[in-house]
C-alpha positions in Angstrom: 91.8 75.6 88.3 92.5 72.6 90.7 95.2 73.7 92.7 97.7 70.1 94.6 98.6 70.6 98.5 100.4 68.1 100.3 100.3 67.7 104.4 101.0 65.4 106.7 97.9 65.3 109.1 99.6 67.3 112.1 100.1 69.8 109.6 96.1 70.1 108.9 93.7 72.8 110.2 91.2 72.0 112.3 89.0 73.4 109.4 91.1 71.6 106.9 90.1 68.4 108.6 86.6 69.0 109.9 85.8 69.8 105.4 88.3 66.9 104.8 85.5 64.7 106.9 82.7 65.9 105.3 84.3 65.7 102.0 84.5 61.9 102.8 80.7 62.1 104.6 79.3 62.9 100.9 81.8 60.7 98.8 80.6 57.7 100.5 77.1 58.8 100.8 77.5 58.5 104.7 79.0 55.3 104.6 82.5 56.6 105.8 82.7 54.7 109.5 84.7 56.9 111.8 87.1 53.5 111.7 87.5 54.4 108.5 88.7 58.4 109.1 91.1 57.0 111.8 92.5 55.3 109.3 92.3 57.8 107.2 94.7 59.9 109.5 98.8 59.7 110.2 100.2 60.2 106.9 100.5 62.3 104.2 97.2 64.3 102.3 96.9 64.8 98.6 94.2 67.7 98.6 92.5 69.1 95.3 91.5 72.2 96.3 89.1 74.3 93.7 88.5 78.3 94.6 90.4 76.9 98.7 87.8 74.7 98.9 88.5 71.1 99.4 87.2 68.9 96.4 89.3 65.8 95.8 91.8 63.6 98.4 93.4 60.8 99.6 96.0 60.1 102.2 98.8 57.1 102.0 99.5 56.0 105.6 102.5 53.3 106.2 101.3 49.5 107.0 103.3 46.5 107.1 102.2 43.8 104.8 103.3 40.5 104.5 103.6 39.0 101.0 104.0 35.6 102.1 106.8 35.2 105.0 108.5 38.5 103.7 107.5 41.5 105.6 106.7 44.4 103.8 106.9 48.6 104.3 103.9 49.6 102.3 102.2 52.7 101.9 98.1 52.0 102.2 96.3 54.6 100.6 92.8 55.7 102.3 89.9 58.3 102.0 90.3 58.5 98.2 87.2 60.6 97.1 86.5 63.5 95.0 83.1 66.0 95.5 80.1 65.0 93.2 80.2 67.6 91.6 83.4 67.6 90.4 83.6 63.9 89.2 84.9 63.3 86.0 87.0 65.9 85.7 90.8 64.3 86.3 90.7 65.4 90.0 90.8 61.5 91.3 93.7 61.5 88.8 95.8 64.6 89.8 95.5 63.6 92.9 96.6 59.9 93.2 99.1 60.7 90.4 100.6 63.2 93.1 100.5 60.0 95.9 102.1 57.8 93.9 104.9 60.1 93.4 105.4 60.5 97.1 104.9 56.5 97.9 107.2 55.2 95.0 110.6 56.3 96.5 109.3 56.3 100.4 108.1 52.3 100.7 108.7 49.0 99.5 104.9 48.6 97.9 101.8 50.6 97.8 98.6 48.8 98.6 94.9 49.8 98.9 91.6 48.2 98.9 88.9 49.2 96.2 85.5 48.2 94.8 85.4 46.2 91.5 84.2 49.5 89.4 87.4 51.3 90.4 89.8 48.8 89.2 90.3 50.4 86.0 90.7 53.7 87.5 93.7 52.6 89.7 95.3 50.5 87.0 95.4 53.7 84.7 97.6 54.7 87.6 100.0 51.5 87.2 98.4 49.6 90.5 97.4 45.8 89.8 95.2 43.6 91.6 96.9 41.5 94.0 96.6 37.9 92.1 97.1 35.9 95.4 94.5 35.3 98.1 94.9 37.6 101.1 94.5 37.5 105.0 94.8 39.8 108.4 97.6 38.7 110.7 95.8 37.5 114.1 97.8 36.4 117.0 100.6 35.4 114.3 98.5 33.6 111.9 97.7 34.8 108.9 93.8 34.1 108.6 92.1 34.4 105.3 90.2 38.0 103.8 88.2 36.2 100.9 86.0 38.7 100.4 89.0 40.7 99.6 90.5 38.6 97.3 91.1 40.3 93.9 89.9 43.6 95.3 93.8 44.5 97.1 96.0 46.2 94.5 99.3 47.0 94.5 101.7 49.2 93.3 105.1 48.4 93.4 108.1 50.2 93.5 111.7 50.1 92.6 112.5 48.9 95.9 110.1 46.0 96.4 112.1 43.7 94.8 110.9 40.2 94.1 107.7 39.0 95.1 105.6 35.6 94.9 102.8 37.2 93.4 100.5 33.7 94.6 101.6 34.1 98.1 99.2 35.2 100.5 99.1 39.3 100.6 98.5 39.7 105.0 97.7 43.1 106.6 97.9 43.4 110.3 94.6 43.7 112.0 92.8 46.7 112.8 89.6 47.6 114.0 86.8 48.3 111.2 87.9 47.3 107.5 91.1 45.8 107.7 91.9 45.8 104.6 
């Protein structure tokens, strides 16, 4: 039986975290960048732990976006993976079911980056691709992502209030992927 914990990171074990890295090691079949654990870190966990053990994750961590000219408080959501030998069982699900329910009343939009064959997955979930094209914010310019372009989706909340949806989406730069 999959059992839901919620942290924020300072509240994680060492042990927690060092299985929480590995978890993400074997998800992405080694391509997990340590870039891409730091950003993984600083908000709040949704763990699927089976028998203590962690097999399914994924952390939201608050970004500021910038639909447009409008600034926005969003919640970026990171290090979503579940244990291959667990796939396919609702674990993804319970999981970012449990995320949303903390981002929707904490930020203004939830946002995260995913591969084409995942789409479906997330919009199960209510997210939608971002139909705009989107950028990074360098040096106050917002300079344009294309190879991210219908891959951002959104989820947005009851206080994001009104959007231009074919504005540029802008996240503020970062090292490694910055969307």
């Amino acid at each position: 039986m999959l059992t839901l914990r919620s942290a924020p990171t300072e509240e994680l074990s060492d042990i927690e975290l060092t299985e929480l890295r590995m978890l993400l090691h074997l998800a992405f079949e080694g391509g997990f960048s340590d870039e891409d654990w730091d950003h993984t870190l600083g908000g709040r966990h949704f763990l699927g732990l089976q028998d203590g053990a962690i097999v399914a994750h994924a952390s939201v961590v608050p970004r500021r976006l910038h639909a447009g000219e409008r600034p926005v408080n969003a919640g970026y959501v990171e290090g979503v993976a579940v244990a291959g030998e667990h796939r396919r069982r609702g674990l993804g699900h319970s999981v970012m079911e449990a995320l949303g329910e903390f981002l929707i009343p904490r930020y203004e939009l939830g946002a995260l980056s995913a591969a084409d064959r995942l789409h479906s997955f997330y919009a199960q979930l209510g997210w939608q691709r971002w139909p705009g094209p989107t950028a990074v914010m360098l040096e106050g310019a917002a300079v344009p992502t294309p190879e991210e372009d219908g891959g951002v989706m959104v989820l947005e909340t009851p206080s994001t209030g009104p959007l231009d949806k074919a504005a540029t989406l802008a996240c503020e730069w970062r090292e490694g992927d910055v969307w």
